[in-house]
CHARMM-style PDB file with segment names, atoms N, HN, CA, C and O in Angstrom:
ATOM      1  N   UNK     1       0.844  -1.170   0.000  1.00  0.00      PROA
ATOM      2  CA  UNK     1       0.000   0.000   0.000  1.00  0.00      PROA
ATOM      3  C   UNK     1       0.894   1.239   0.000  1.00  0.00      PROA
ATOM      4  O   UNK     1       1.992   1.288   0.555  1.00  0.00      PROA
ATOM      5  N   UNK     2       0.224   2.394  -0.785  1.00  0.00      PROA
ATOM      6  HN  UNK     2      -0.668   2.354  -1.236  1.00  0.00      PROA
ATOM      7  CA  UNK     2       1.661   3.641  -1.226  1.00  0.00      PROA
ATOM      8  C   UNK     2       0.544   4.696   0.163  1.00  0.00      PROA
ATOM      9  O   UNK     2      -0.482   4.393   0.771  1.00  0.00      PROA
ATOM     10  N   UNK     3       1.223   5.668   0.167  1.00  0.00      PROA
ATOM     11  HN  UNK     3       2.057   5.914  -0.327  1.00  0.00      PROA
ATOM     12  CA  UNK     3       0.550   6.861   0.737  1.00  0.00      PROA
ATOM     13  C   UNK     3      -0.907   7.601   0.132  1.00  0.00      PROA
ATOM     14  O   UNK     3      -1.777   8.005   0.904  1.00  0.00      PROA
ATOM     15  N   UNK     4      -1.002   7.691  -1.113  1.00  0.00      PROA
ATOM     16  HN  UNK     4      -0.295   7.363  -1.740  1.00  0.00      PROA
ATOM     17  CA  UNK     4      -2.000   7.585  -1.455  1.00  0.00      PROA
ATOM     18  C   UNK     4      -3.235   6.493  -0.923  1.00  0.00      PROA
ATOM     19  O   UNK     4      -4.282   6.691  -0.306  1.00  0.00      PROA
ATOM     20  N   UNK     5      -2.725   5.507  -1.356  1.00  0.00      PROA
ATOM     21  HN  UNK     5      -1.875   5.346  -1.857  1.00  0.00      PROA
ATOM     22  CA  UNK     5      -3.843   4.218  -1.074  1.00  0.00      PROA
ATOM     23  C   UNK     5      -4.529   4.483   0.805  1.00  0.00      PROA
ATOM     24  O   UNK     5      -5.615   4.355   1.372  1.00  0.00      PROA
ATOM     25  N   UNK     6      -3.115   4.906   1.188  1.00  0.00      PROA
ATOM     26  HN  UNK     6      -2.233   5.010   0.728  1.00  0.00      PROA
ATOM     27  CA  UNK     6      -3.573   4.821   2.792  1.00  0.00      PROA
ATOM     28  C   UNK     6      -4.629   6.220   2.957  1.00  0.00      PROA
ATOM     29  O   UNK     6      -5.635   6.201   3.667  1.00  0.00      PROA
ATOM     30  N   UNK     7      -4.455   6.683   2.646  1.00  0.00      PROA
ATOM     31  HN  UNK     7      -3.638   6.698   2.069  1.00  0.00      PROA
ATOM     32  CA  UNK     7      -4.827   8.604   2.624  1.00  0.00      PROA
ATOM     33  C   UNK     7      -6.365   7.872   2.303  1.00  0.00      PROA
ATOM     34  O   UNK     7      -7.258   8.163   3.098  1.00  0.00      PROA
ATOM     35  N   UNK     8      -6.802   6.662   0.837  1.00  0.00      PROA
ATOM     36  HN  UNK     8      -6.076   6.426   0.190  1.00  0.00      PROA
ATOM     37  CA  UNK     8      -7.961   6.864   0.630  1.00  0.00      PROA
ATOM     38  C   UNK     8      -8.888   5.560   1.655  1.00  0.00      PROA
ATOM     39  O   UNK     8     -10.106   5.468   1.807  1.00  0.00      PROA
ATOM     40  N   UNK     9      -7.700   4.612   2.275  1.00  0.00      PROA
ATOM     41  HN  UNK     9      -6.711   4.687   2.152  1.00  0.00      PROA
ATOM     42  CA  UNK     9      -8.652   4.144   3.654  1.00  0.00      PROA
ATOM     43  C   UNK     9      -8.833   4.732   4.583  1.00  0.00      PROA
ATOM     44  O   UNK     9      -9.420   4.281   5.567  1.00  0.00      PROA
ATOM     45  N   UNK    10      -8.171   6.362   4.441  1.00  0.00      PROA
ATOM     46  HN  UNK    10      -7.694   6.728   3.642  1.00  0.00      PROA
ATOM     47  CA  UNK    10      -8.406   6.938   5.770  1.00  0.00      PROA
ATOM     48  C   UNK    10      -9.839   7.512   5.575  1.00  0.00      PROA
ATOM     49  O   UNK    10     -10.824   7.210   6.249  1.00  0.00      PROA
ATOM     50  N   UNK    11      -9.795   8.322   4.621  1.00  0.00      PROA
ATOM     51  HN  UNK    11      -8.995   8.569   4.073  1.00  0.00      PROA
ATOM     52  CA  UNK    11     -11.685   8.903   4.013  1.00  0.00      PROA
ATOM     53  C   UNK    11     -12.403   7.844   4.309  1.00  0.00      PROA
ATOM     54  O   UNK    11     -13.550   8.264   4.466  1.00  0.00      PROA
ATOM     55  N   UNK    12     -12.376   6.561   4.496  1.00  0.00      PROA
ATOM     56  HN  UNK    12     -11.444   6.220   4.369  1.00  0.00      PROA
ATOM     57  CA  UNK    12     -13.727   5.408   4.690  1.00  0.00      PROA
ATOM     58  C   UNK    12     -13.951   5.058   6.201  1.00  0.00      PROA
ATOM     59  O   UNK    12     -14.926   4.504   6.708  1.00  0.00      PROA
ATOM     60  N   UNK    13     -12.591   5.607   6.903  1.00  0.00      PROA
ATOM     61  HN  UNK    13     -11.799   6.057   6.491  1.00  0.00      PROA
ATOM     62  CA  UNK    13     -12.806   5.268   8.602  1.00  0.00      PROA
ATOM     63  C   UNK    13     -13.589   6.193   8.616  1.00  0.00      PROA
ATOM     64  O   UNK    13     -13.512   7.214   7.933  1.00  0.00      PROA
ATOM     65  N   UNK    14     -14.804   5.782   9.770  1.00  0.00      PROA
ATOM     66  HN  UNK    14     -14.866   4.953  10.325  1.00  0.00      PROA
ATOM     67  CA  UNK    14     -16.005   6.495  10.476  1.00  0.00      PROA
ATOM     68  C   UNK    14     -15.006   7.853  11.561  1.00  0.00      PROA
ATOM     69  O   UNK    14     -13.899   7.964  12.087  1.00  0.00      PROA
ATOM     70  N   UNK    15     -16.010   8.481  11.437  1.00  0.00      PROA
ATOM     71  HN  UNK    15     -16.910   8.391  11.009  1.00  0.00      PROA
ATOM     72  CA  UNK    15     -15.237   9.584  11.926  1.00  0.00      PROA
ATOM     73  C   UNK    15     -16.731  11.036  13.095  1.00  0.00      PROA
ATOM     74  O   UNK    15     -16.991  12.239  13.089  1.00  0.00      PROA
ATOM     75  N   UNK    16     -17.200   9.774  13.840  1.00  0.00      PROA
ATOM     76  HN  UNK    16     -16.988   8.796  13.844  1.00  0.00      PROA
ATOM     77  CA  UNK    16     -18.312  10.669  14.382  1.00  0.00      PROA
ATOM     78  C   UNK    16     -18.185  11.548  15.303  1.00  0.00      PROA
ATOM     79  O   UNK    16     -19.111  12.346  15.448  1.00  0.00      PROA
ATOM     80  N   UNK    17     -17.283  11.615  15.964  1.00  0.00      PROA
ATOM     81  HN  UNK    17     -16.530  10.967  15.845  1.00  0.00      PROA
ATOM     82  CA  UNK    17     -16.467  12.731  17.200  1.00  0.00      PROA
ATOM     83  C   UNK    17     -15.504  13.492  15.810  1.00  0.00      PROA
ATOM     84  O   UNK    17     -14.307  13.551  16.092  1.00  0.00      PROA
ATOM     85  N   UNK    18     -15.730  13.855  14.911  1.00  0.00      PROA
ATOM     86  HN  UNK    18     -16.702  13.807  14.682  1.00  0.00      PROA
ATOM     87  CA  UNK    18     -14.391  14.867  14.046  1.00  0.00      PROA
ATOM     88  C   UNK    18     -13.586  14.847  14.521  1.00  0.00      PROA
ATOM     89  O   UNK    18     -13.320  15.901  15.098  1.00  0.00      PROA
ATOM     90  N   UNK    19     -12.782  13.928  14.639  1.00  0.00      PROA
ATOM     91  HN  UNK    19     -12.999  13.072  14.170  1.00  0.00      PROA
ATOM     92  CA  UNK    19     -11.271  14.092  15.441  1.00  0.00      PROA
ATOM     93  C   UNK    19     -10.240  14.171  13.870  1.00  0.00      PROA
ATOM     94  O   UNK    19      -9.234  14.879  13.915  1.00  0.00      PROA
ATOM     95  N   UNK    20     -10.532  13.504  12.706  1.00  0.00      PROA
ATOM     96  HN  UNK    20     -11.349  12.929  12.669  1.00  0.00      PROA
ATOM     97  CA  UNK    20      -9.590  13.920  11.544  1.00  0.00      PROA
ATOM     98  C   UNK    20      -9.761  15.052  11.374  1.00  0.00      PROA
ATOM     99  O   UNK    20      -8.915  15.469  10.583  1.00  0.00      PROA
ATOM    100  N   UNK    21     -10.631  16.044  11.800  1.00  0.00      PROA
ATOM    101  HN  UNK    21     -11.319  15.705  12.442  1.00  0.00      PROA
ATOM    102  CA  UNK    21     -10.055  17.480  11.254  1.00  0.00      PROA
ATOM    103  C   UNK    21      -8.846  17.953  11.914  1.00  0.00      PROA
ATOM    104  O   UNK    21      -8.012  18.686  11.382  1.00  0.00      PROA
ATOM    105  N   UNK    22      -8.768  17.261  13.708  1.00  0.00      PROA
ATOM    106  HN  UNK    22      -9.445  16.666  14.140  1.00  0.00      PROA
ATOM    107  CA  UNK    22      -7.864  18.002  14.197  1.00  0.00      PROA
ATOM    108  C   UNK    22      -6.270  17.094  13.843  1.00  0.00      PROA
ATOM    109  O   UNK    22      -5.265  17.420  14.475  1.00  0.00      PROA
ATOM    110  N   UNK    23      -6.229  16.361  13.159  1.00  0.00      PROA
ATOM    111  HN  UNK    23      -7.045  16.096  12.646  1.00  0.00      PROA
ATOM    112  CA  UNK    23      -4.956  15.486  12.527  1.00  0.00      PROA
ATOM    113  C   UNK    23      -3.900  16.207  11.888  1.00  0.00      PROA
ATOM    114  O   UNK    23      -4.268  17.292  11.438  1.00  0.00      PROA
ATOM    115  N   UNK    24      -3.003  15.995  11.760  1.00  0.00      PROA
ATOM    116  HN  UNK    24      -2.704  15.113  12.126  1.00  0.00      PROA
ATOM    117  CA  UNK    24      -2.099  16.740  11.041  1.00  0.00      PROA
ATOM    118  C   UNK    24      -1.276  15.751  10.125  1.00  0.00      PROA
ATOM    119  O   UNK    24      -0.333  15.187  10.681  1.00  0.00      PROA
ATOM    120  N   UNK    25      -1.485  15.492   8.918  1.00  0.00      PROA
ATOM    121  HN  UNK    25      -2.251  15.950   8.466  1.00  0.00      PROA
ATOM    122  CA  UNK    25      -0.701  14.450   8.011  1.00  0.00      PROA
ATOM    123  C   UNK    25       0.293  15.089   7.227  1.00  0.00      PROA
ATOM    124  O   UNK    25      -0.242  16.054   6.681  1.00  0.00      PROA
ATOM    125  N   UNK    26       1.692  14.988   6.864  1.00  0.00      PROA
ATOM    126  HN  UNK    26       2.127  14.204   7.308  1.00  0.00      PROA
ATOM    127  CA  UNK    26       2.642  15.270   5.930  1.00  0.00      PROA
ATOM    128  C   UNK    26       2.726  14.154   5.306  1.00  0.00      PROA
ATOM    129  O   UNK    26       2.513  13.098   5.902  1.00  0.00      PROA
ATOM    130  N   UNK    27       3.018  14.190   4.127  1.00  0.00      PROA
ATOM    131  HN  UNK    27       3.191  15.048   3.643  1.00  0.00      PROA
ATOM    132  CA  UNK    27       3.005  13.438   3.296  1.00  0.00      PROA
ATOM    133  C   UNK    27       4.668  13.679   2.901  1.00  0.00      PROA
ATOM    134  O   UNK    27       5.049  14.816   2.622  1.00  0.00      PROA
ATOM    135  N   UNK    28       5.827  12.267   2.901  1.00  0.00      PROA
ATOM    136  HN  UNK    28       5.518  11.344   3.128  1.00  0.00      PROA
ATOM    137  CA  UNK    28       7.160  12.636   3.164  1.00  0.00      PROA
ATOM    138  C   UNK    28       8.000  11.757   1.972  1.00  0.00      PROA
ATOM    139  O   UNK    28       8.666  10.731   2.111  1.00  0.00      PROA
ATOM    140  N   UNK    29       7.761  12.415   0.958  1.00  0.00      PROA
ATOM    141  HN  UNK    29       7.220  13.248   0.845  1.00  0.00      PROA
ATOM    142  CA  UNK    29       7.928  11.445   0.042  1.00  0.00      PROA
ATOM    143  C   UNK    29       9.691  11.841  -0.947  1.00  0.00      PROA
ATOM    144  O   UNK    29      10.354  12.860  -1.139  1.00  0.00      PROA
ATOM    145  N   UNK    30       9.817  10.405  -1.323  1.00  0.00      PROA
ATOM    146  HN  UNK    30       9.278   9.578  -1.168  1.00  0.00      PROA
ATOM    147  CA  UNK    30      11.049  10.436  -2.007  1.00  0.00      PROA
ATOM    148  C   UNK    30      10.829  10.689  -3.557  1.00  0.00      PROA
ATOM    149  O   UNK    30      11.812  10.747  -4.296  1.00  0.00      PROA
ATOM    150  N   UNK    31       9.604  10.832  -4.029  1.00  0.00      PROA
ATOM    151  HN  UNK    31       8.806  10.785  -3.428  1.00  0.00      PROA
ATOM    152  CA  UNK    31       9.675  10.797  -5.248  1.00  0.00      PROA
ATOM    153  C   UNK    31       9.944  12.412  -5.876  1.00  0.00      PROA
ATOM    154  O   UNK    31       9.796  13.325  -5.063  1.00  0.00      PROA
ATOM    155  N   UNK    32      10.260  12.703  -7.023  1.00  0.00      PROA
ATOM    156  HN  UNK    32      10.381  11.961  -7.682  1.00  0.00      PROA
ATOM    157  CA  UNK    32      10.176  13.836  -7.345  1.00  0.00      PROA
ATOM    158  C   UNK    32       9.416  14.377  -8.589  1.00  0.00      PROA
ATOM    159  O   UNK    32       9.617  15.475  -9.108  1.00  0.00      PROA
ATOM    160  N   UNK    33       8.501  13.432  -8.994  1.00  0.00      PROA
ATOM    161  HN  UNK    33       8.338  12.540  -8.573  1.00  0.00      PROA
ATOM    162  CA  UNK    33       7.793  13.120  -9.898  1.00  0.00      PROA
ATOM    163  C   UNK    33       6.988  14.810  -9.469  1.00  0.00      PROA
ATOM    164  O   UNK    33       6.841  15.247  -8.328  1.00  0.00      PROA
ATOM    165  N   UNK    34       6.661  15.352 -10.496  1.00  0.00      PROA
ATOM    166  HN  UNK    34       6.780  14.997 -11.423  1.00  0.00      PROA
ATOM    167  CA  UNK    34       5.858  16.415 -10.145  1.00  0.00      PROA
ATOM    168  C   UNK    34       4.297  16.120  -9.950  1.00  0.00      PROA
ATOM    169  O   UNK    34       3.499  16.639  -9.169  1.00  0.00      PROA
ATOM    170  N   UNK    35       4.132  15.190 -10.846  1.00  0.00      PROA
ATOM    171  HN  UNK    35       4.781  14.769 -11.480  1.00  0.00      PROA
ATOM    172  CA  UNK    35       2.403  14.478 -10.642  1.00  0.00      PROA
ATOM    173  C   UNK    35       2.017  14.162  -9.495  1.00  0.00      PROA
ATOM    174  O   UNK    35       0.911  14.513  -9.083  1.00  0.00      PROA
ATOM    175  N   UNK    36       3.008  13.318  -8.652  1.00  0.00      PROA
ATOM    176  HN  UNK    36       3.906  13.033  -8.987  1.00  0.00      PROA
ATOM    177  CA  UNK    36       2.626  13.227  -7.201  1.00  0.00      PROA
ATOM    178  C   UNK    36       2.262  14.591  -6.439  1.00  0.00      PROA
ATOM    179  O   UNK    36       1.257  14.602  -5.729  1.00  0.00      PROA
ATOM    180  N   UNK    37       3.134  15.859  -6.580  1.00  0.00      PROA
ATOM    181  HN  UNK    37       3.951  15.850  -7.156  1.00  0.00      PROA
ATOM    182  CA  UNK    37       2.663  16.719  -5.980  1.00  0.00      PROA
ATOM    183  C   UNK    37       1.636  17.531  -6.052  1.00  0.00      PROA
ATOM    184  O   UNK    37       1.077  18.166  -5.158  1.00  0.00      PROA
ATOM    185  N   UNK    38       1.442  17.473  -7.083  1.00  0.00      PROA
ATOM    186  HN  UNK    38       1.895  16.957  -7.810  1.00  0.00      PROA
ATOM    187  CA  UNK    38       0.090  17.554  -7.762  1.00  0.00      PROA
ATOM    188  C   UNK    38      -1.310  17.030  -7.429  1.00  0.00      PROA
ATOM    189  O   UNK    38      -2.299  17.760  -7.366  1.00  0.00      PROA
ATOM    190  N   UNK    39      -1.316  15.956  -7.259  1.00  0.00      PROA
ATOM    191  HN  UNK    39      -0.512  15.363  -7.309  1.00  0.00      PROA
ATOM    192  CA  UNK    39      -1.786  14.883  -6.694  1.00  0.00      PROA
ATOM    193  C   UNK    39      -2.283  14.536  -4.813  1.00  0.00      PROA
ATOM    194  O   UNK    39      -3.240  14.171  -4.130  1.00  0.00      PROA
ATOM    195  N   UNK    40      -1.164  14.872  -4.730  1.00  0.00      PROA
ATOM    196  HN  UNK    40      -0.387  15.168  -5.285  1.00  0.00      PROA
ATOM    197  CA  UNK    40      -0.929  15.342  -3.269  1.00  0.00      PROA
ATOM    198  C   UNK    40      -1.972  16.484  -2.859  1.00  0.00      PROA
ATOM    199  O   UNK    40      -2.830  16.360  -1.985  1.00  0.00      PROA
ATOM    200  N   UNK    41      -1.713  17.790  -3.764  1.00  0.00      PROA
ATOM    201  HN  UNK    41      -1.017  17.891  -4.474  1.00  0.00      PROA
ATOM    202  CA  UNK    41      -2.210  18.429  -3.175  1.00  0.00      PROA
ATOM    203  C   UNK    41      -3.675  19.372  -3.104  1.00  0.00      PROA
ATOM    204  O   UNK    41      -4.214  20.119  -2.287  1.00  0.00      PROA
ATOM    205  N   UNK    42      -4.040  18.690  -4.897  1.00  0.00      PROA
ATOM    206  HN  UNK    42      -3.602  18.083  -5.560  1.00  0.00      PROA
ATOM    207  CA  UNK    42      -5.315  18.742  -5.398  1.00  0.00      PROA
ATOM    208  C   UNK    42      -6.479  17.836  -4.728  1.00  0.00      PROA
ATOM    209  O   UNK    42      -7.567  18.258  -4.335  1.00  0.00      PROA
ATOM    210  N   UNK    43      -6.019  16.509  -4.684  1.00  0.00      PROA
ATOM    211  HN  UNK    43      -5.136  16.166  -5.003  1.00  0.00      PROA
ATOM    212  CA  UNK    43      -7.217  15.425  -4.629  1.00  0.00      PROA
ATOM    213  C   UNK    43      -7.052  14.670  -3.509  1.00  0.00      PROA
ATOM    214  O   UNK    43      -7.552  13.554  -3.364  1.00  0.00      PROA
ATOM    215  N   UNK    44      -6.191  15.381  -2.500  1.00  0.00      PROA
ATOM    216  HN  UNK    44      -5.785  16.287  -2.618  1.00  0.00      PROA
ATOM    217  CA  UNK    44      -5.672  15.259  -1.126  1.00  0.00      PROA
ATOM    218  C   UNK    44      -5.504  16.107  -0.112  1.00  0.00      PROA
ATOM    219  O   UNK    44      -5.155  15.626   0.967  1.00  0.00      PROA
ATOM    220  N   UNK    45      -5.686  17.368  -0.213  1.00  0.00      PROA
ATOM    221  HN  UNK    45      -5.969  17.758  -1.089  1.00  0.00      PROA
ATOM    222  CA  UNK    45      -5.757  18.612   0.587  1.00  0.00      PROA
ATOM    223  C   UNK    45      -6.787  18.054   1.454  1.00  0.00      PROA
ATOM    224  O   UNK    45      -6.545  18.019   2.660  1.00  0.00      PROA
ATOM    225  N   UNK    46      -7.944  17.596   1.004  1.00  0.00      PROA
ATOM    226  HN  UNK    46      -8.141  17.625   0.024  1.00  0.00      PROA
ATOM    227  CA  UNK    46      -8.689  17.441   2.997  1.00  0.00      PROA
ATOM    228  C   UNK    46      -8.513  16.357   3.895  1.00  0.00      PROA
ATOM    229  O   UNK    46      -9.290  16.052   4.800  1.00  0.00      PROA
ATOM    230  N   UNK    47      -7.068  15.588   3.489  1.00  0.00      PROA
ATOM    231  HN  UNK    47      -6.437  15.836   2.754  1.00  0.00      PROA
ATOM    232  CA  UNK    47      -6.577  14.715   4.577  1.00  0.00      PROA
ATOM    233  C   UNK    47      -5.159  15.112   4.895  1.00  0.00      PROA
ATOM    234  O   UNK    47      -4.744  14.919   6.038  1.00  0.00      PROA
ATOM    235  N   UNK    48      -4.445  15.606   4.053  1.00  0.00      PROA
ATOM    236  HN  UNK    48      -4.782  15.762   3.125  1.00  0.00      PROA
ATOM    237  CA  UNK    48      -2.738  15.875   4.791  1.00  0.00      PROA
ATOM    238  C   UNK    48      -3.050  17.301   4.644  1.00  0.00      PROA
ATOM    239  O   UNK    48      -4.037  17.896   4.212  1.00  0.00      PROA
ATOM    240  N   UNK    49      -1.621  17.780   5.258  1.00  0.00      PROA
ATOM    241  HN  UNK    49      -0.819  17.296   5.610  1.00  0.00      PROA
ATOM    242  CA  UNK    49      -1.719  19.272   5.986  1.00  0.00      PROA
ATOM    243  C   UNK    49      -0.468  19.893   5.074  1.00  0.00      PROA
ATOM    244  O   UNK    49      -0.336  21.110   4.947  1.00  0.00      PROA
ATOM    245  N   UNK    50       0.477  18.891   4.427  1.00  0.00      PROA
ATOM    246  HN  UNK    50       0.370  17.902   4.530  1.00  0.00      PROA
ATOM    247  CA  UNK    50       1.757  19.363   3.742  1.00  0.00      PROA
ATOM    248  C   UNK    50       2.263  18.155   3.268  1.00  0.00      PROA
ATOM    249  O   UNK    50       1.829  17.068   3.648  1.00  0.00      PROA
ATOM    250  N   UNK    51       3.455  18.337   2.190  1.00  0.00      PROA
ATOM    251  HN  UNK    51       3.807  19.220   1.881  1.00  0.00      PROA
ATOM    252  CA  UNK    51       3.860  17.629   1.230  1.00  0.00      PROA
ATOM    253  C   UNK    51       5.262  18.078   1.454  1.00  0.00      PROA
ATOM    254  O   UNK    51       5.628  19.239   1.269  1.00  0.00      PROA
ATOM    255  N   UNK    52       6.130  16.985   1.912  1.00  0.00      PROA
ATOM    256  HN  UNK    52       5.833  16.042   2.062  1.00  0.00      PROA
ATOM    257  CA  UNK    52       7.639  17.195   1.616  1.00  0.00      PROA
ATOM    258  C   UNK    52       8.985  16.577   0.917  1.00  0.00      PROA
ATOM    259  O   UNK    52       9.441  15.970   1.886  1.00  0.00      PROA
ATOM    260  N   UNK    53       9.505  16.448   0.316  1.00  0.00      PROA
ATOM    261  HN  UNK    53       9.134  16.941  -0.471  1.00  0.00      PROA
ATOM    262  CA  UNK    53      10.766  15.747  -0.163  1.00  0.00      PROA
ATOM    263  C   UNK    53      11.250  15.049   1.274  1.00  0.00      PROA
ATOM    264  O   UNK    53      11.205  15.371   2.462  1.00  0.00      PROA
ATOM    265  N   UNK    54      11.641  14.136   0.653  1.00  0.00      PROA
ATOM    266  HN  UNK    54      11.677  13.875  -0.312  1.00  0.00      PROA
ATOM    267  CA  UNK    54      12.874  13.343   1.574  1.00  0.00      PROA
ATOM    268  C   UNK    54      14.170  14.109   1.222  1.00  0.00      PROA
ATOM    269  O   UNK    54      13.945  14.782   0.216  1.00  0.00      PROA
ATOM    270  N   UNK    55      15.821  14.319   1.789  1.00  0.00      PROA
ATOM    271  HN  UNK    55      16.004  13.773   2.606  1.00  0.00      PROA
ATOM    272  CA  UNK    55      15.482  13.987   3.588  1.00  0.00      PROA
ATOM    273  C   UNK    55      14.784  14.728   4.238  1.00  0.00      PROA
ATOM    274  O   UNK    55      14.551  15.856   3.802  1.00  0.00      PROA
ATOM    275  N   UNK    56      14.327  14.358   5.297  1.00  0.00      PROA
ATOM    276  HN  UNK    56      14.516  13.442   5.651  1.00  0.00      PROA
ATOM    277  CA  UNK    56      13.187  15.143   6.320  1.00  0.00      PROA
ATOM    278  C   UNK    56      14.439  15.542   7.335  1.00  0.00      PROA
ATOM    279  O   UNK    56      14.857  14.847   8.261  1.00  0.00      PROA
ATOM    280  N   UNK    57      15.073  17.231   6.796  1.00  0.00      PROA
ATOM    281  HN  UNK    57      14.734  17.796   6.044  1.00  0.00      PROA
ATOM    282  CA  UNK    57      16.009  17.417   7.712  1.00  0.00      PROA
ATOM    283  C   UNK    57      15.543  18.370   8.721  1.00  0.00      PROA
ATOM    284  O   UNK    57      14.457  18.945   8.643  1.00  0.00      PROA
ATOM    285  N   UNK    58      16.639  18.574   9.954  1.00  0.00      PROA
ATOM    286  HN  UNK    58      17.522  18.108  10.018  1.00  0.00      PROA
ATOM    287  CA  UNK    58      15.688  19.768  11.269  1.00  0.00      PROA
ATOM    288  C   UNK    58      15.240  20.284  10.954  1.00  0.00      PROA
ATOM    289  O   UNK    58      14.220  20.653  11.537  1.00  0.00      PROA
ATOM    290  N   UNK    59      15.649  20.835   9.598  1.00  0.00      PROA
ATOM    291  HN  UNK    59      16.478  20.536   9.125  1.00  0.00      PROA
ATOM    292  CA  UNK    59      15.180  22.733   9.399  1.00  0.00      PROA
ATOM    293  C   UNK    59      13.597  22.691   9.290  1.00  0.00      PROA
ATOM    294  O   UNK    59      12.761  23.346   9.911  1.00  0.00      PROA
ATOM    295  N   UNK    60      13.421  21.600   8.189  1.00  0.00      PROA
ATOM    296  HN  UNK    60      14.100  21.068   7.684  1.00  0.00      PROA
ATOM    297  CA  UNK    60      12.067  20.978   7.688  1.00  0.00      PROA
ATOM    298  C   UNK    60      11.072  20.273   8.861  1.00  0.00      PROA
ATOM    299  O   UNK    60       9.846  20.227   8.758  1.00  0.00      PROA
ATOM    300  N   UNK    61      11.696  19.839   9.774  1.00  0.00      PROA
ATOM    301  HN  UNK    61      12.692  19.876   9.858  1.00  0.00      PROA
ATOM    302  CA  UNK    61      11.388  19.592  10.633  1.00  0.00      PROA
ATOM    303  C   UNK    61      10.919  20.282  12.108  1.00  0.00      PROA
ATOM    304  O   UNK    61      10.371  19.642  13.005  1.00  0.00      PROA
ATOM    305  N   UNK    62      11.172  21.374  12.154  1.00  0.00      PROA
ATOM    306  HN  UNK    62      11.618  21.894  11.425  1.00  0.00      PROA
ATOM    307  CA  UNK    62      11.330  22.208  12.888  1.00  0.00      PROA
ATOM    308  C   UNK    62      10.214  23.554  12.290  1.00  0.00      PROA
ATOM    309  O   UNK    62       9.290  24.074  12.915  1.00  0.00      PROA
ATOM    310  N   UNK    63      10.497  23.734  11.462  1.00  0.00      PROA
ATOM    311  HN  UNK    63      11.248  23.311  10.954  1.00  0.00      PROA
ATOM    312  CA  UNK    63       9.785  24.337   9.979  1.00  0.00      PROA
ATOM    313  C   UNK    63       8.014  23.612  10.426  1.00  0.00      PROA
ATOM    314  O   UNK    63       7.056  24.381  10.500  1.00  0.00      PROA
ATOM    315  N   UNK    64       7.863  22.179  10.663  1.00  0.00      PROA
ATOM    316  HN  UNK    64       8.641  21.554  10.603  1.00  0.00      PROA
ATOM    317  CA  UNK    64       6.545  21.935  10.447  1.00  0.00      PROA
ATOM    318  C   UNK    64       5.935  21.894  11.821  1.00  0.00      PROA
ATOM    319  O   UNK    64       4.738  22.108  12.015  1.00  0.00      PROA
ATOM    320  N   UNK    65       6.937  21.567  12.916  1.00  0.00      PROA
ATOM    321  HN  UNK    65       7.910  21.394  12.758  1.00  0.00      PROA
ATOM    322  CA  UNK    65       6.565  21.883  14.605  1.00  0.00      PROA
ATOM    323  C   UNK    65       6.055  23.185  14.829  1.00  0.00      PROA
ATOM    324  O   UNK    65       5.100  23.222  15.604  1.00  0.00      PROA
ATOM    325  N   UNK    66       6.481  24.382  14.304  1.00  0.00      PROA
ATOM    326  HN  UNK    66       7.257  24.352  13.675  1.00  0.00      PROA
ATOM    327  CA  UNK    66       6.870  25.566  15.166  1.00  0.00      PROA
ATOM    328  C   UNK    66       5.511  25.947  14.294  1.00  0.00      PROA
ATOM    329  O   UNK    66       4.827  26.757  14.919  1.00  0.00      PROA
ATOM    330  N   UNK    67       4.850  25.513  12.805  1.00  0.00      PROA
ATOM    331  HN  UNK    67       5.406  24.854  12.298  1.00  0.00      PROA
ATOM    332  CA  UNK    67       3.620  26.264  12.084  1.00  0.00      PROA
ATOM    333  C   UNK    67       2.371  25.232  12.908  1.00  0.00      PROA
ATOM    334  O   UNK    67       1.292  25.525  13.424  1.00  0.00      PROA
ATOM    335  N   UNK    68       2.976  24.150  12.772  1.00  0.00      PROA
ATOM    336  HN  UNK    68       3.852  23.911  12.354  1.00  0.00      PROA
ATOM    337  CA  UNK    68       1.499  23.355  13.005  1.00  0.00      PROA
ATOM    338  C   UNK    68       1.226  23.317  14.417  1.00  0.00      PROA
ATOM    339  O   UNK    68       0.147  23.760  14.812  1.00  0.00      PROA
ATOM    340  N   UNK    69       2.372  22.672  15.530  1.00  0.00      PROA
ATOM    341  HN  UNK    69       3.249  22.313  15.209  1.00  0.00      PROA
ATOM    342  CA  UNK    69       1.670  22.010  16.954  1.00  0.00      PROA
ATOM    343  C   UNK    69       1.597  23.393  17.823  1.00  0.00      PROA
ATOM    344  OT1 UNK    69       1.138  23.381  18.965  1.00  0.00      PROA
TER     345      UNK     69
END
C-alpha cells in the first residue's frame, strides 16, 4: 500500500467525534515526480496538511513543529 492508497482508507474510517479534522498528516515522500505533488495536493488537501521531499532534515522539521503544533 503507497501513501495515497492509505490517505484513501483513511476517508472510509467512520469519523463521528471529528477528530480527523484536528490530525495533522505530511506526506514525506522520495519521489520527485511532479504528478505526485500535484496529486498530493489537489485530490488530497482534505486529509494531509503538507507535502515534503525526503530527507526530512531539522530545518524541515522544525519548519513543520513551530507552524502546526
Amino acid at each position: 500500500m503507497n501513501g495515497f492508497e492509505w490517505l484513501d482508507k483513511l476517508r472510509l474510517v467512520p469519523d463521528p467525534f471529528s477528530r480527523k479534522k484536528k490530525m495533522r498528516i505530511f506526506m514525506l515522500t522520495g519521489s520527485l515526480n511532479p504528478d505526485d505533488y500535484k496529486l498530493a495536493t489537489e485530490n488530497y488537501s482534505d486529509v494531509i496538511t503538507g507535502f515534503r521531499i525526503k530527507p526530512l532534515i531539522e530545518s524541515i522539521f522544525t519548519d513543520i513543529v513551530q507552524h502546526y503544533f
